[in-house]
N, CA, C and O of each residue as an XYZ file, in Angstrom:
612
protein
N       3.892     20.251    -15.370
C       3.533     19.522    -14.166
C       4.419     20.005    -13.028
O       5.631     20.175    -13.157
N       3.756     20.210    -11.935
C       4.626     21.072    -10.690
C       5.290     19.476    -10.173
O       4.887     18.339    -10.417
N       6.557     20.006     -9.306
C       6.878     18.871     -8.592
C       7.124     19.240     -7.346
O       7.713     20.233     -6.918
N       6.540     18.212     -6.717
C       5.724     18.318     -5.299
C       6.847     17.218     -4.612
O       7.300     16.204     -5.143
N       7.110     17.711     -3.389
C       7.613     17.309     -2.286
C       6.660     16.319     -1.346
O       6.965     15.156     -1.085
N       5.626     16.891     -0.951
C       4.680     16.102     -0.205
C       3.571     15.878     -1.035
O       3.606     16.707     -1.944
N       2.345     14.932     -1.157
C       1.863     14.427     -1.432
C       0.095     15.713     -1.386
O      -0.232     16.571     -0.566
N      -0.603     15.213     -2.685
C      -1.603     16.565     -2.700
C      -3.080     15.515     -1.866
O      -4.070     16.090     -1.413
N      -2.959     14.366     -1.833
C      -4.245     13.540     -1.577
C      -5.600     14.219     -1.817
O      -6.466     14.595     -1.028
N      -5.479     14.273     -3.648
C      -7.008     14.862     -4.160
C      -8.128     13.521     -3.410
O      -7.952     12.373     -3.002
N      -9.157     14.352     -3.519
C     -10.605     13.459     -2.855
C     -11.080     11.545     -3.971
O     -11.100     11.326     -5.182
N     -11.302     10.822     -3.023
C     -11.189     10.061     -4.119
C     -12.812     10.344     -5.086
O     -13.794     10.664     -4.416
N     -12.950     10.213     -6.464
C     -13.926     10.687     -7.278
C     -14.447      9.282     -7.561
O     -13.797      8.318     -7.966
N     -15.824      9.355     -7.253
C     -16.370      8.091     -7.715
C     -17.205      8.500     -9.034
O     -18.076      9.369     -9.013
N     -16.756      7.616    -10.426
C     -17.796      7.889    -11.402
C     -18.263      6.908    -11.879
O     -17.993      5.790    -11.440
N     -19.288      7.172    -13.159
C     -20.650      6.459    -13.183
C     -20.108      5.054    -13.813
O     -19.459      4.933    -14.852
N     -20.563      3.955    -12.870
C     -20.293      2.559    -13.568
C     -18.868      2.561    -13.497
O     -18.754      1.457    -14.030
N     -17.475      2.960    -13.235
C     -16.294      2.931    -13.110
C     -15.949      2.445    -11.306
O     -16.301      3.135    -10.349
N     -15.273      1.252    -11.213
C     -14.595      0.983     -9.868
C     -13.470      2.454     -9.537
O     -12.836      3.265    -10.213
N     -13.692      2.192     -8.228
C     -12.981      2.870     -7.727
C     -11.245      2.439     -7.226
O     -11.286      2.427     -5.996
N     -10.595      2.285     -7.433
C      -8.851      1.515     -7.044
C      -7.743      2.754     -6.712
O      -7.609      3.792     -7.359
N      -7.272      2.489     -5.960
C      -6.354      3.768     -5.389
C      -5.102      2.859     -5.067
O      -5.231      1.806     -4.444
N      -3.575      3.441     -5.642
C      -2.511      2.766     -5.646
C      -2.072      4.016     -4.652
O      -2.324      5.213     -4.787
N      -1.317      3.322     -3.585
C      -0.853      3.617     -2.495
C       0.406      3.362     -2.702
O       0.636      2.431     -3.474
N       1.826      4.243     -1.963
C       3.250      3.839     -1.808
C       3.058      4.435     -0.149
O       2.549      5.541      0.035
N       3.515      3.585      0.988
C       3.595      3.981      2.299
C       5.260      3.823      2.527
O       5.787      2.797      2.096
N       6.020      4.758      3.150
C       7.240      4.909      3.646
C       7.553      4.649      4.787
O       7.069      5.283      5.725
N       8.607      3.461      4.997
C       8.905      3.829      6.425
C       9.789      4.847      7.103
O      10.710      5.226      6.378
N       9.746      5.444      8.429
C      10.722      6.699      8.604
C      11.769      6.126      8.613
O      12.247      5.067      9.021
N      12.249      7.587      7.741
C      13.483      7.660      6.860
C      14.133      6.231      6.111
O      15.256      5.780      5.885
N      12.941      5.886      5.917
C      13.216      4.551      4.459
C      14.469      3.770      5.346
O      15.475      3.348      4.775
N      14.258      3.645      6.795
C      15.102      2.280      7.327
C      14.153      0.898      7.058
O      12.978      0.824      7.416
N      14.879     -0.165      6.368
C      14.912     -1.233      6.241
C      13.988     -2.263      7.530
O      14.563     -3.171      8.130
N      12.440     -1.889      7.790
C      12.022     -2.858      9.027
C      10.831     -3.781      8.753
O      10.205     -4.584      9.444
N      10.733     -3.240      7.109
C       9.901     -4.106      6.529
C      10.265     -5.338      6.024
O       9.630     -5.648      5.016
N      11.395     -6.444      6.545
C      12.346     -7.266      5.967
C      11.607     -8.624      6.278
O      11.958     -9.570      5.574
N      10.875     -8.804      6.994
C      10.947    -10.492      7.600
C       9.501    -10.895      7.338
O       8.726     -9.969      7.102
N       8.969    -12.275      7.343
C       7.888    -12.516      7.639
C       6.593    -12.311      8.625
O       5.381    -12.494      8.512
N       7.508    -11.820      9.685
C       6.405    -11.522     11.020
C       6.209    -10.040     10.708
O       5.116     -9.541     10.977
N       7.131     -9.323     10.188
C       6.776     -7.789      9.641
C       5.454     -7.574      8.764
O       4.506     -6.819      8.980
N       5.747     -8.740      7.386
C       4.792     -8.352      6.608
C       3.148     -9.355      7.233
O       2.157     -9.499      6.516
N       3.255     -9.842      8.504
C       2.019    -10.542      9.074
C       1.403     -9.801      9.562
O       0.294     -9.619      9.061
N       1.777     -9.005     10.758
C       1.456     -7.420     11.317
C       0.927     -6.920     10.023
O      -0.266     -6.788      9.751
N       1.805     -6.689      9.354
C       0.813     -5.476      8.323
C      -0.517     -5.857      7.502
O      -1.379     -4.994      7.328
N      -0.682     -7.241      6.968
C      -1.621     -7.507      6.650
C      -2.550     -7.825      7.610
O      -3.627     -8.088      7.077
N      -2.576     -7.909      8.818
C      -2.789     -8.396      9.921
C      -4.200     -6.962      9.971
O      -5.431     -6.942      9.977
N      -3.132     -5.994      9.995
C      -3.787     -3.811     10.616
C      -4.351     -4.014      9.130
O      -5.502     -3.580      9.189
N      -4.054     -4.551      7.569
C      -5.083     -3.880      7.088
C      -6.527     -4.984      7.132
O      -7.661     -4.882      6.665
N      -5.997     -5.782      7.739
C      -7.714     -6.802      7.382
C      -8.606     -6.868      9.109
O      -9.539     -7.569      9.502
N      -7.712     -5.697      9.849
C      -8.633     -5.211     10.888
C      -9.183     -3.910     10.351
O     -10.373     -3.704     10.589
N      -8.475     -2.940      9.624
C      -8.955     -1.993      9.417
C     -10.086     -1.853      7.975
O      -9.622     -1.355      6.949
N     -11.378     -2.267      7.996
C     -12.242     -3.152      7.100
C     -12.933     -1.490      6.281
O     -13.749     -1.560      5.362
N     -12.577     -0.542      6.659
C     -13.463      0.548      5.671
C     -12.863      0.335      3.733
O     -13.442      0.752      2.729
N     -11.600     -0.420      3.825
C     -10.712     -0.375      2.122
C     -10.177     -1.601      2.348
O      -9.663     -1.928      3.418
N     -10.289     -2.401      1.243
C     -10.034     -3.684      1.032
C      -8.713     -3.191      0.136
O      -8.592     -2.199     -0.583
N      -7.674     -4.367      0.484
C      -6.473     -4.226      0.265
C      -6.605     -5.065     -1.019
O      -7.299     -6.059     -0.801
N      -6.047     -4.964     -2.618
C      -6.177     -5.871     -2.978
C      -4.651     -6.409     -3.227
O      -4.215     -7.335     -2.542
N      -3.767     -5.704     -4.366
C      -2.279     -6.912     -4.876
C      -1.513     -5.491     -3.468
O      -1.745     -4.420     -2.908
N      -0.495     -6.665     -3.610
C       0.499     -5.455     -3.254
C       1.878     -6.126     -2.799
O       1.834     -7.356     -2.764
N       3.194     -5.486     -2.416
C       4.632     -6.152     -2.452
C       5.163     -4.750     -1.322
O       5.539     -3.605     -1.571
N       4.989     -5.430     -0.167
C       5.966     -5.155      0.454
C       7.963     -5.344      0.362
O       8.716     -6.309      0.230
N       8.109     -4.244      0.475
C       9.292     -3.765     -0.197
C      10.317     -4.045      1.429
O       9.721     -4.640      2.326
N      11.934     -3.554      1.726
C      12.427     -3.223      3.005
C      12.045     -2.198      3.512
O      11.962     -2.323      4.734
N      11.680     -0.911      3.033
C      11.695      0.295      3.260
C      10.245      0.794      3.012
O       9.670      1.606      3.736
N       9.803      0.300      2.071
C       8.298      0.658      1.253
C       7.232     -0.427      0.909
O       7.423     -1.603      0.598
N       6.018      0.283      1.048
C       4.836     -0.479      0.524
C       4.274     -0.101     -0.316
O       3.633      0.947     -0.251
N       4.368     -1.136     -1.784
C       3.029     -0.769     -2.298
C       1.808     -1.686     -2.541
O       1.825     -2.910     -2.667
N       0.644     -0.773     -2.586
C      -0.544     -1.862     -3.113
C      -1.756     -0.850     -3.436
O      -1.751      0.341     -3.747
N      -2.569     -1.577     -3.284
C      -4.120     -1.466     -4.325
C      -4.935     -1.475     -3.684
O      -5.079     -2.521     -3.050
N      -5.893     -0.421     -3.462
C      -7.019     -0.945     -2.453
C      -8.245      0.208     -2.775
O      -8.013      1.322     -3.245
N      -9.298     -0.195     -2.495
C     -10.711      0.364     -2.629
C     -11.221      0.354     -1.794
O     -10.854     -0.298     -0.816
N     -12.548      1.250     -1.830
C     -13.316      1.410     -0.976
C     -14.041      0.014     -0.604
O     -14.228     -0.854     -1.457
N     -14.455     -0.133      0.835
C     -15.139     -1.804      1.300
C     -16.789     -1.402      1.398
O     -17.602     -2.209      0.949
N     -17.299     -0.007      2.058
C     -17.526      0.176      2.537
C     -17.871      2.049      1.954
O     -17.040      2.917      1.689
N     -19.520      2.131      1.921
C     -20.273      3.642      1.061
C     -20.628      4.432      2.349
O     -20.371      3.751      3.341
N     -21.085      5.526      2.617
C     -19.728      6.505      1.637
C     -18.606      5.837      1.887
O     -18.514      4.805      2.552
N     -17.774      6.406      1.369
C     -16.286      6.058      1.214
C     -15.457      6.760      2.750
O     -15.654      7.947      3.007
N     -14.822      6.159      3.403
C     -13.910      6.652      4.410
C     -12.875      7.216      3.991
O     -12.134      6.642      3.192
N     -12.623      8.461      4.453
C     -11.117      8.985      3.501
C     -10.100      8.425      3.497
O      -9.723      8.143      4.634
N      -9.478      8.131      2.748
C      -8.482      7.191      2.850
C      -7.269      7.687      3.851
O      -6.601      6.813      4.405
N      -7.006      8.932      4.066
C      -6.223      9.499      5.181
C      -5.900      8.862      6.300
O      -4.804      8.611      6.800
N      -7.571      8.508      6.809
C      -7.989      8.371      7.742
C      -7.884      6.906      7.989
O      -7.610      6.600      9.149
N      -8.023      6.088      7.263
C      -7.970      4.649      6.682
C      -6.350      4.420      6.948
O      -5.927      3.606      7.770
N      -5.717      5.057      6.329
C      -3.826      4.573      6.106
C      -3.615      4.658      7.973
O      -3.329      3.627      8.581
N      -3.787      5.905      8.665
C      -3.610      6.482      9.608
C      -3.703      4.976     10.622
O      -2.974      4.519     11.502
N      -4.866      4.561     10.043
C      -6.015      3.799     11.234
C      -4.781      2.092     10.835
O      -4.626      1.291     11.757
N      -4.294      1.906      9.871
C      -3.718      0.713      9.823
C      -2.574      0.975     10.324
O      -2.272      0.022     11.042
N      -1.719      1.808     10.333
C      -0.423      2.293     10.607
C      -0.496      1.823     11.528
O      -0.016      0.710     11.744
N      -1.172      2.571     12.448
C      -1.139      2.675     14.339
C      -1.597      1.048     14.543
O      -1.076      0.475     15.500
N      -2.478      0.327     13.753
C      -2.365     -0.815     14.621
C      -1.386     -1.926     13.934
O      -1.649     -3.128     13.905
N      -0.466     -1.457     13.504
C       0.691     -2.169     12.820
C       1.207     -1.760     13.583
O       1.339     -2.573     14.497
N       1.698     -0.722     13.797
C       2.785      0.384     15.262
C       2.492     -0.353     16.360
O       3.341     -0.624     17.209
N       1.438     -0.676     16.411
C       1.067     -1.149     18.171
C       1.268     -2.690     18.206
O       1.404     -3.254     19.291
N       1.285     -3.268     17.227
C       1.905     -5.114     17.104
C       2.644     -5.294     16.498
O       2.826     -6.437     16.079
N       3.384     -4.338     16.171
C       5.151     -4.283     15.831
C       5.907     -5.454     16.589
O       5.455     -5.582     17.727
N       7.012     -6.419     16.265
C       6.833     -7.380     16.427
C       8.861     -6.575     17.302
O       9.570     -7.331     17.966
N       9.106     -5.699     17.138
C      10.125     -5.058     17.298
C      10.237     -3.785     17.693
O      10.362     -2.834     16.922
N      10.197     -3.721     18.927
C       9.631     -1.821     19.326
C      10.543     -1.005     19.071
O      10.146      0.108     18.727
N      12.393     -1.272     19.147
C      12.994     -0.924     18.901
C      13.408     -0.282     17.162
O      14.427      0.282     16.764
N      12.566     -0.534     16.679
C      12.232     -0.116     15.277
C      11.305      0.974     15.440
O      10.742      1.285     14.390
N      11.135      1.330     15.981
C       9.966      2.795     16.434
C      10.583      3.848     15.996
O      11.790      3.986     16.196
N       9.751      4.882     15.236
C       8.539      4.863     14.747
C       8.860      4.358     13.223
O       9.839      4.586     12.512
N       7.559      3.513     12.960
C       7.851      2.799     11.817
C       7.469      3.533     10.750
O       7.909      3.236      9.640
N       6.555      4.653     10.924
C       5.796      5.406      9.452
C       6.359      6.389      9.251
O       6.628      7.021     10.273
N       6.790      6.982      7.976
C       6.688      8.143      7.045
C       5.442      8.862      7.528
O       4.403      8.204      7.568
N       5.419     10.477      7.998
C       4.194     10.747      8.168
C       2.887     10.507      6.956
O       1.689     10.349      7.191
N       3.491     10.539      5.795
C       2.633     10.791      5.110
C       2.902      9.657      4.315
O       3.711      8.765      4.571
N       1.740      9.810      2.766
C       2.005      8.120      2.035
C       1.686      9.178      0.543
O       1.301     10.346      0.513
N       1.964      8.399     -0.406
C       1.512      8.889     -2.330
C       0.313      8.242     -2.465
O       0.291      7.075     -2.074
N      -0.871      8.793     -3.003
C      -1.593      8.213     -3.550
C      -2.352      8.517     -4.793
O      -2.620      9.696     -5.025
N      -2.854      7.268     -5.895
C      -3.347      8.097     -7.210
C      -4.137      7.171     -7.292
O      -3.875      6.001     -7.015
N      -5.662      7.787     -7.855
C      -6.688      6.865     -8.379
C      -6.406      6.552     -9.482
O      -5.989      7.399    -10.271
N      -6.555      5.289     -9.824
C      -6.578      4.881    -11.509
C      -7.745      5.302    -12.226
O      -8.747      5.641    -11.596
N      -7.726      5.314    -13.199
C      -8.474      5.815    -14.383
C      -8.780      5.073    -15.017
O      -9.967      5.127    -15.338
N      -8.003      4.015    -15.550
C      -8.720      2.962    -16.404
C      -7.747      1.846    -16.348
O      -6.584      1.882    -15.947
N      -8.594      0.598    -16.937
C      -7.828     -0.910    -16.537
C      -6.538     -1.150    -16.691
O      -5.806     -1.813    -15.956
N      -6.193     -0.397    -18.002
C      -4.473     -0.348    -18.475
C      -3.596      0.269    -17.437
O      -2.452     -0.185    -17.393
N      -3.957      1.368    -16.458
C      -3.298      2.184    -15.386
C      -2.889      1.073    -14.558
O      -1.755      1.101    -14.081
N      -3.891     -0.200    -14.249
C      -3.661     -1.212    -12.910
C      -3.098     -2.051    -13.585
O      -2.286     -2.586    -12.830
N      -3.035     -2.517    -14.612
C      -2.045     -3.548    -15.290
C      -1.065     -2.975    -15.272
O      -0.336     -3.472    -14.414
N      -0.380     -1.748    -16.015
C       0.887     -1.379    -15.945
C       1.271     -0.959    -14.364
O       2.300     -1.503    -13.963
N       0.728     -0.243    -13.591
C       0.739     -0.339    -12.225
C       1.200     -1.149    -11.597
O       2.150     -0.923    -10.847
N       0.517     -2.600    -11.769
C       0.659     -3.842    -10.866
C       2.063     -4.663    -11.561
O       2.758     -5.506    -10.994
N       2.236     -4.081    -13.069
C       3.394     -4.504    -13.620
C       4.976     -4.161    -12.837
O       5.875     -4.901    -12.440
N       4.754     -2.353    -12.850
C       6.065     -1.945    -12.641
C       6.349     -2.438    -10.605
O       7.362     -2.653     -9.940
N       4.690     -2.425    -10.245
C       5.023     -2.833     -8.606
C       5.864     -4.006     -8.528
O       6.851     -4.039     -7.793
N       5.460     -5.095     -9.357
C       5.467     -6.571     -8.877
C       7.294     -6.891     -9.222
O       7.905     -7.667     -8.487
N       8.049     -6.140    -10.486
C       8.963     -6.207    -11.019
C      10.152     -4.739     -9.706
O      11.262     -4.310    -10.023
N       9.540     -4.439     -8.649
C      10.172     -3.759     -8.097
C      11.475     -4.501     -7.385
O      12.615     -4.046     -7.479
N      11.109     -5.812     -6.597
C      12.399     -6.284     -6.121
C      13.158     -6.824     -7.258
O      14.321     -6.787     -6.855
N      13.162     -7.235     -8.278
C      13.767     -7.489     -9.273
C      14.529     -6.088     -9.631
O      15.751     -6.185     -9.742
N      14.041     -5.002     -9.794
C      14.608     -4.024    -10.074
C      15.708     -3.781     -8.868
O      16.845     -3.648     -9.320
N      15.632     -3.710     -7.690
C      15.992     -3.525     -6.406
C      17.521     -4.587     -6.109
O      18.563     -4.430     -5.472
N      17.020     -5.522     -6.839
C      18.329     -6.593     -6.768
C      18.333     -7.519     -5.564
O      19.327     -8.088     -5.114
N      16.947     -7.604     -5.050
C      16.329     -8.440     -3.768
C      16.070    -10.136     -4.549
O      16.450    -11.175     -4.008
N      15.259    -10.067     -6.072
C      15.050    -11.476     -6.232
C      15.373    -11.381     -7.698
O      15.256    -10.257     -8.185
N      15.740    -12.309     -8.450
C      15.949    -12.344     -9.947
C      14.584    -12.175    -10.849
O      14.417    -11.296    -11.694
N      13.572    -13.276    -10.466
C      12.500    -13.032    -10.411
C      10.855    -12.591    -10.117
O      10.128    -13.527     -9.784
N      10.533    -11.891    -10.169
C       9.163    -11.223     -9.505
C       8.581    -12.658     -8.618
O       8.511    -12.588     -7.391
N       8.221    -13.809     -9.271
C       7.574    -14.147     -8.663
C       8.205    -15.177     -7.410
O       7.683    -16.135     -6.840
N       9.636    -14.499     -7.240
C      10.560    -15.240     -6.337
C      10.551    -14.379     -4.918
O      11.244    -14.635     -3.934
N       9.822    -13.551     -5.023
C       9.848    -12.102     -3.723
C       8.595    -12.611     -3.076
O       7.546    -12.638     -3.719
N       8.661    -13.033     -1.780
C       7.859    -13.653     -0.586
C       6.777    -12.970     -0.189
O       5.847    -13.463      0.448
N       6.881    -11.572     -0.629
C       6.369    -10.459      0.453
C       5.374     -9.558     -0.670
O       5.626     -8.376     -0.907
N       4.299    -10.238     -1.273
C       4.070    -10.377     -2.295
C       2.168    -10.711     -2.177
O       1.737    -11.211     -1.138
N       1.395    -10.436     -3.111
C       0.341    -11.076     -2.562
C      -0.810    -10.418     -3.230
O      -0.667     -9.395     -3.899
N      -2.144    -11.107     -3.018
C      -3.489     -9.612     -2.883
C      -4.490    -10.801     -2.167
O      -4.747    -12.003     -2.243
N      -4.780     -9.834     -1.579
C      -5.798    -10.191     -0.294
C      -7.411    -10.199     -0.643
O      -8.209    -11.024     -0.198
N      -7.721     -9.108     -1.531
C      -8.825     -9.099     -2.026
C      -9.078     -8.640     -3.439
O      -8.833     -7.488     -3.799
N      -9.725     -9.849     -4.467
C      -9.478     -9.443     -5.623
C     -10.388     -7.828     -6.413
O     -11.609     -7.773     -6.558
N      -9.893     -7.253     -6.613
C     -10.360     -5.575     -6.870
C     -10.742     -5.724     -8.934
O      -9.909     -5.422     -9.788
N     -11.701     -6.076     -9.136
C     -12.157     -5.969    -10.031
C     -11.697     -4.904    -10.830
O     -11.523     -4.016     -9.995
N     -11.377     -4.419    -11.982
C     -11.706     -3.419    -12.861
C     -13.245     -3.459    -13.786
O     -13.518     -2.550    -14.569
């Protein structure tokens, strides 16, 4: 397996009778800490439930990082590129703190799941991240936490 620096964003593959779910990690530049407060993580859910082509489903905003779950809303499918791009900027633009500018990593990780066990262990190691991090003792003690739209397998 090569190891890659930047991110390859293969096409997402839709197959027969299988959902489609794409686990996302978004960075903020240079992993400063501006994802911390409640009005931070309002803005962001805020840009993805304006930006309606991919329904957001679990996900745990981190200080530095996001992750979550999200699918297509909406056939054909919008590239998701284009999708991350489109929430960023209107998170950037109701940034609740301008002096935190610029808030994005140019780029983000992304991998389609394959099968139901991928999003269980997935949603496992996400949800147990501030616990790992040393933010909450328990997973379900981290605020910043959630799913917006439930994403079937």
């Amino acid at each position: 397996m090569e190891n890659r620096k930047s991110p390859a964003h293969p096409p997402v593959r839709e197959r027969f009778n299988e959902p489609i779910i794409v686990f996302l990690t978004v960075c903020s530049k240079d992993r400063k800490p501006v994802f911390t407060g409640a009005d931070s993580v309002a803005v962001i859910i805020d840009a993805w439930q304006q930006a309606e082509s991919w329904s957001v489903g679990r996900y745990v905003v981190m200080p530095d990082h996001i992750h979550l779950f999200c699918a297509p809303a909406v056939f054909p499918t919008q590239p998701l590129m284009q999708w991350v791009s489109y929430w960023k900027s209107i998170a950037s633009k109701n940034w609740p703190r301008p002096s935190e500018q610029p808030l994005w990593q140019r780029d983000f990780w992304d991998t389609q799941l394959r099968r139901s066990e991928n999003y269980d262990s997935k949603w496992q190691y996400v949800l147990d991240n501030p616990v790992r991090a040393g933010l909450a003792l328990h997973a379900d003690e981290w605020p910043f936490q959630g799913e917006l739209h439930f994403l079937p397998w």
